[in-house]
C-alpha positions in Angstrom: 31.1 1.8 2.9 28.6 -0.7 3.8 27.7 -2.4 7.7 25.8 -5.1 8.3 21.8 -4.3 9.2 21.2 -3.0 12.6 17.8 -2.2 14.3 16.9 1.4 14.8 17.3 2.5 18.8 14.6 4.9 19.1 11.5 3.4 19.1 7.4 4.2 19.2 5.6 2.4 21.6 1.7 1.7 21.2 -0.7 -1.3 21.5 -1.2 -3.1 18.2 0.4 -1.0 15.4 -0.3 -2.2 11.8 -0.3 0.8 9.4 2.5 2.8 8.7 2.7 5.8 6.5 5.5 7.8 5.1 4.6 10.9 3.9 7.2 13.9 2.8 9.5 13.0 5.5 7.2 12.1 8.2 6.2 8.5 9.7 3.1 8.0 10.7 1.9 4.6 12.7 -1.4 4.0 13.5 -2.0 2.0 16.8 -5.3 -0.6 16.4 -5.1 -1.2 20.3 -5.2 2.6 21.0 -7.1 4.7 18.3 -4.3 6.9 18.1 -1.5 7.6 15.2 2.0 8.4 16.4 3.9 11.0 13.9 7.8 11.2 13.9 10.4 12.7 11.6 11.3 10.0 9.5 15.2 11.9 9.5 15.0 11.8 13.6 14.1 8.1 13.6 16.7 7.0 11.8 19.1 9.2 13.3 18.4 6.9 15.9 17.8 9.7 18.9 16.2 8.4 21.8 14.9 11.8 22.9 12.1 11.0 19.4 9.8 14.0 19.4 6.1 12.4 19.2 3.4 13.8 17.9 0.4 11.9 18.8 -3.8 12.3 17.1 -6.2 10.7 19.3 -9.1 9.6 17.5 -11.1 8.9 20.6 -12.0 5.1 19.4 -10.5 2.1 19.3 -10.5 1.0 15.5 -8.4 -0.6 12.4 -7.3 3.0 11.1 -4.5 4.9 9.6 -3.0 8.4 9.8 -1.1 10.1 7.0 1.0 12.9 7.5 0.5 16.3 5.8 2.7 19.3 6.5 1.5 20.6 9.3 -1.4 18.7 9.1 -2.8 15.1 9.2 -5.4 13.0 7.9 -6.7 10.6 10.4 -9.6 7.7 10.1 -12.8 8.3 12.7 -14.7 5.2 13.4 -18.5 5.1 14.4 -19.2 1.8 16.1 -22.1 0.2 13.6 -21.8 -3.3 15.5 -20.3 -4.7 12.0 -17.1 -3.3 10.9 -14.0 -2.2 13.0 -13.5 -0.2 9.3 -13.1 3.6 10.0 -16.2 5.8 8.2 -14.6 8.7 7.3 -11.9 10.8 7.8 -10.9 14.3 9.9 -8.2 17.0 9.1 -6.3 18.0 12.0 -4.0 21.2 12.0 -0.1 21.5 13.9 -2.1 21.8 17.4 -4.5 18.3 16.7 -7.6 20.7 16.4 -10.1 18.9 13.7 -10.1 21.4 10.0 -13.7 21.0 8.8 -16.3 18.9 8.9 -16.1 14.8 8.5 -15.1 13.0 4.8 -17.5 10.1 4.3 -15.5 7.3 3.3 -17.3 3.9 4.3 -15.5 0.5 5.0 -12.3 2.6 4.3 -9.3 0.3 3.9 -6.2 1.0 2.2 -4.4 4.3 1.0 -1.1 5.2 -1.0 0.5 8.3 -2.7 1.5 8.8 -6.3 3.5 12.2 -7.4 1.7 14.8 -5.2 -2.0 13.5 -5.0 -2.6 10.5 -2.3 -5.5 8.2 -2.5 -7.8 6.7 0.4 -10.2 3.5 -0.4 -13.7 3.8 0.2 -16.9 1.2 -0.8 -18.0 4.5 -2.8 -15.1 4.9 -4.5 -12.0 6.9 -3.1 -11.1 9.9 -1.4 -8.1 11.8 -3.3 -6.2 14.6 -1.1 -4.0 17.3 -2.8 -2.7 20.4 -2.3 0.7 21.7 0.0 -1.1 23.2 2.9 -4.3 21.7 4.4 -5.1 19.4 2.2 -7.7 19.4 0.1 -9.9 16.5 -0.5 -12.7 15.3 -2.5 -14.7 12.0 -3.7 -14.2 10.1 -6.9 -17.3 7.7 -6.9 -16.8 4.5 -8.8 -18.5 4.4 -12.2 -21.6 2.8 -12.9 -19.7 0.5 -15.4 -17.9 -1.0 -12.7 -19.4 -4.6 -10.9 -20.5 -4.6 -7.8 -17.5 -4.2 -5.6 -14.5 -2.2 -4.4 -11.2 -1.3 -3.6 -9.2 -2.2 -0.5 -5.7 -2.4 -1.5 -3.9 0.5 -2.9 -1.1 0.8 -4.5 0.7 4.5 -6.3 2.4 4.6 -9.0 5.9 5.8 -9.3 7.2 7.3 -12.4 3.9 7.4 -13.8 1.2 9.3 -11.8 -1.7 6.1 -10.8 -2.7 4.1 -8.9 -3.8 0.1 -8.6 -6.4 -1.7 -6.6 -7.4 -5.0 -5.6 -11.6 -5.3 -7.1 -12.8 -8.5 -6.5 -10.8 -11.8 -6.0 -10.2 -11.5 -9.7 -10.1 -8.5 -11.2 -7.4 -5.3 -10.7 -8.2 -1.4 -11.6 -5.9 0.6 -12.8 -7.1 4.7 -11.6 -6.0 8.0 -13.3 -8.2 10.8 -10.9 -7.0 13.1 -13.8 -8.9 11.2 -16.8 -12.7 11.6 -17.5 -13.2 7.7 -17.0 -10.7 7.5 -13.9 -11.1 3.6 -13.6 -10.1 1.0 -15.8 -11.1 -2.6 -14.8 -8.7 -5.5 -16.0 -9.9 -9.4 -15.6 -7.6 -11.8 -14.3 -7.4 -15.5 -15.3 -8.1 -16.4 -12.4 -7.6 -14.8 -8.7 -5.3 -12.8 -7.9 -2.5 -13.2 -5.1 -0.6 -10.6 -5.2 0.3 -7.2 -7.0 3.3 -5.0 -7.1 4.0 -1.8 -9.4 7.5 -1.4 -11.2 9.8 1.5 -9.9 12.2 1.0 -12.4 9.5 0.5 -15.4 7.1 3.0 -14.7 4.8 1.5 -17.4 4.3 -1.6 -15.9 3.1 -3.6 -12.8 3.2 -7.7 -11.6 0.2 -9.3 -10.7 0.7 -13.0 -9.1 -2.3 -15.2 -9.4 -3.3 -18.6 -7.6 -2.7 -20.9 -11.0 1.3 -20.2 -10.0 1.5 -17.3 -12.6 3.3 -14.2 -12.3 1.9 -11.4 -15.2 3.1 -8.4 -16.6 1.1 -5.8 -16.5 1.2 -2.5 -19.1 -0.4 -0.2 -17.3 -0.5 2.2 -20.5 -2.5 -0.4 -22.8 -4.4 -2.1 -19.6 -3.3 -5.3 -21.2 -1.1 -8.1 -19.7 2.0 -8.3 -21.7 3.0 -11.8 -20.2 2.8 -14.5 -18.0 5.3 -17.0 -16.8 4.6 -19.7 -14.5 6.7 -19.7 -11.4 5.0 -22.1 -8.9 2.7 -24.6 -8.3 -1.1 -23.6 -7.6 -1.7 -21.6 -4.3 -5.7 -21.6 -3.9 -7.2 -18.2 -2.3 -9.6 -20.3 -0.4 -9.3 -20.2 3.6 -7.5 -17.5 5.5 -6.4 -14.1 4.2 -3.0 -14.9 6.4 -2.1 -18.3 5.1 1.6 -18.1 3.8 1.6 -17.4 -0.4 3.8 -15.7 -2.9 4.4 -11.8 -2.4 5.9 -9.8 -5.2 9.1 -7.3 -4.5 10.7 -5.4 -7.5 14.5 -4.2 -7.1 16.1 -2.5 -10.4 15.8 -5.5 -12.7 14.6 -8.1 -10.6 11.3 -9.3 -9.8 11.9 -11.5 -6.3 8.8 -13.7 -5.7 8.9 -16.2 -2.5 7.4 -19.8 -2.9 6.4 -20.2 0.8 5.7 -24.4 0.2 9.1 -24.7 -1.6 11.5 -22.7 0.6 12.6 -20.6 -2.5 12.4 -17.0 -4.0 12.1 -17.0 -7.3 14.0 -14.1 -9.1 12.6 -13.0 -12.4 14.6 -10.9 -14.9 12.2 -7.8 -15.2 13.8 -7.3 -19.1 13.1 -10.5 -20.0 10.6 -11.7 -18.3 11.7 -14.9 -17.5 13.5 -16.9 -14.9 17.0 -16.0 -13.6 17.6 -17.9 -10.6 16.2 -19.3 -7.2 17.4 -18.9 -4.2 17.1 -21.6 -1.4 16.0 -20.0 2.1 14.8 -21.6 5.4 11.1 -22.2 6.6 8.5 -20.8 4.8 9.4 -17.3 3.1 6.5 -15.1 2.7 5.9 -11.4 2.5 9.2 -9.8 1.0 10.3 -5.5 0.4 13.0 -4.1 -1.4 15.1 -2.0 0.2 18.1 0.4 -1.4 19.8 3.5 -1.6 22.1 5.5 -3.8 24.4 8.2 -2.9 27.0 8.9 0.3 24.3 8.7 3.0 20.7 6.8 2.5 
């Protein structure tokens, strides 16, 4: 039985939330305007009660942060005003009763996080932080090797299926990162620079990378090679804002649904293949795209 889509009653207020973190059946959104991450049960949210038990961290500054649930525990960004950077530092552990665990984890310029099987990943310009364990968690730094350029990661993405992750280095260059391995980091250069990256659900092996010469490119994640390109649009230069309106990548079973924001179209790649199935015509100017989907009675 399927309805059409309906927004969620219960909601979270804050000032200026951008990050939002799932984590083991726990939301957490971090409010910019507030300094402060807001933590739900992800089951009560979309239950849709009004009466939405809060949990709230206050970081005690106003800053560009994130928390990430944990159990009874969270990990939450701290920020120390340098006059340069609204980038957190560093981040705290705080137990069920928002009391800090320990002592500050230096992570400077820290910008972006994800989780892949049961390790989670924080960005750093030293390399990242990687948090384990099921009870306070417990975390520890994997600098970036000396082979790598000058540089870092700010986007993360985890793998699922395959325990990784993938970051943005440069404007044209991706890592692939195994914290398991003796050499954890595996640069791979790009053509030219990159747009947009997504990894596979469905083919754990590999990721999409889209690039501004209106490419899309397959990644194996296993060889660190790219399998193969097809082009899909026309150019999309990387020069001027960060927030001008380009492809985004979304992967659902066997699809591969890329938006051509100047054309009005999503492009849909077959993911088997690896080449063109069909467009679809939309309105304005489509942009960033997710997958969503479920499977069983209830979802």
């Amino acid at each position: 039985m399927s309805a059409a889509p309906a927004a969620i009653v219960a909601t979270v207020p804050g000032e200026k939330p951008v990050h939002f973190v799932e984590h083991h059946g726990q939301i957490a959104l971090f409010y910019d305007g507030e300094g402060v991450g807001r933590l739900v049960s992800e089951k009560d949210w979309l239950d849709g009660d009004d009466a939405l038990a809060v949990r709230e961290i206050d970081t005690g500054a106003l800053h560009h942060g994130v928390a990430i649930p944990w159990g009874d525990y969270t990990i939450a960004t701290d920020f120390a005003p340098n006059g340069e950077t609204t980038r957190p530092q560093g981040v705290y552990v705080y137990d069920a009763q928002n009391a800090k665990v320990g002592g500050l984890y230096e992570c400077p310029l820290l910008h972006g996080e994800a989780t892949s099987g049961n390790i989670t990943a924080i960005a750093c310009a030293t390399g990242l932080l990687i948090a384990t364990g099921s009870g306070a968690p417990a975390i520890t730094h994997l600098p970036y090797p000396a082979s790598l350029p000058e540089g870092n990661v700010s986007t993360l993405l985890g793998g699922v299926g395959l325990q990784y992750f993938s970051g943005n280095y440069g404007p044209d260059k991706v890592v692939l990162i195994d914290p398991a391995e003796a050499e954890a980091f595996r640069l791979i250069e790009l053509p030219t620079r990159r747009v947009h990256f997504a990894v596979d659900p469905q083919q754990p092996k590999f990721a999409y990378i889209f690039t501004e010469d209106g490419k899309l490119h397959q990644l194996n994640v296993l060889s660190g090679k790219i399998a193969k390109s097809i082009t899909l649009t026309e150019p999309y230069s990387m020069d001027g804002e960060w927030s001008l309106p380009r492809p985004r990548i979304a992967v659902a079973g066997n699809e591969i649904a890329v938006t051509d924001p100047l054309k009005g179209v999503v492009h849909i790649v077959d993911a088997g293949t690896f080449e063109l199935d069909r467009d679809i015509p939309v309105e304005g100017l489509p942009y960033n795209i997710v997958a969503v989907g479920g499977s069983g009675a209830t979802h």
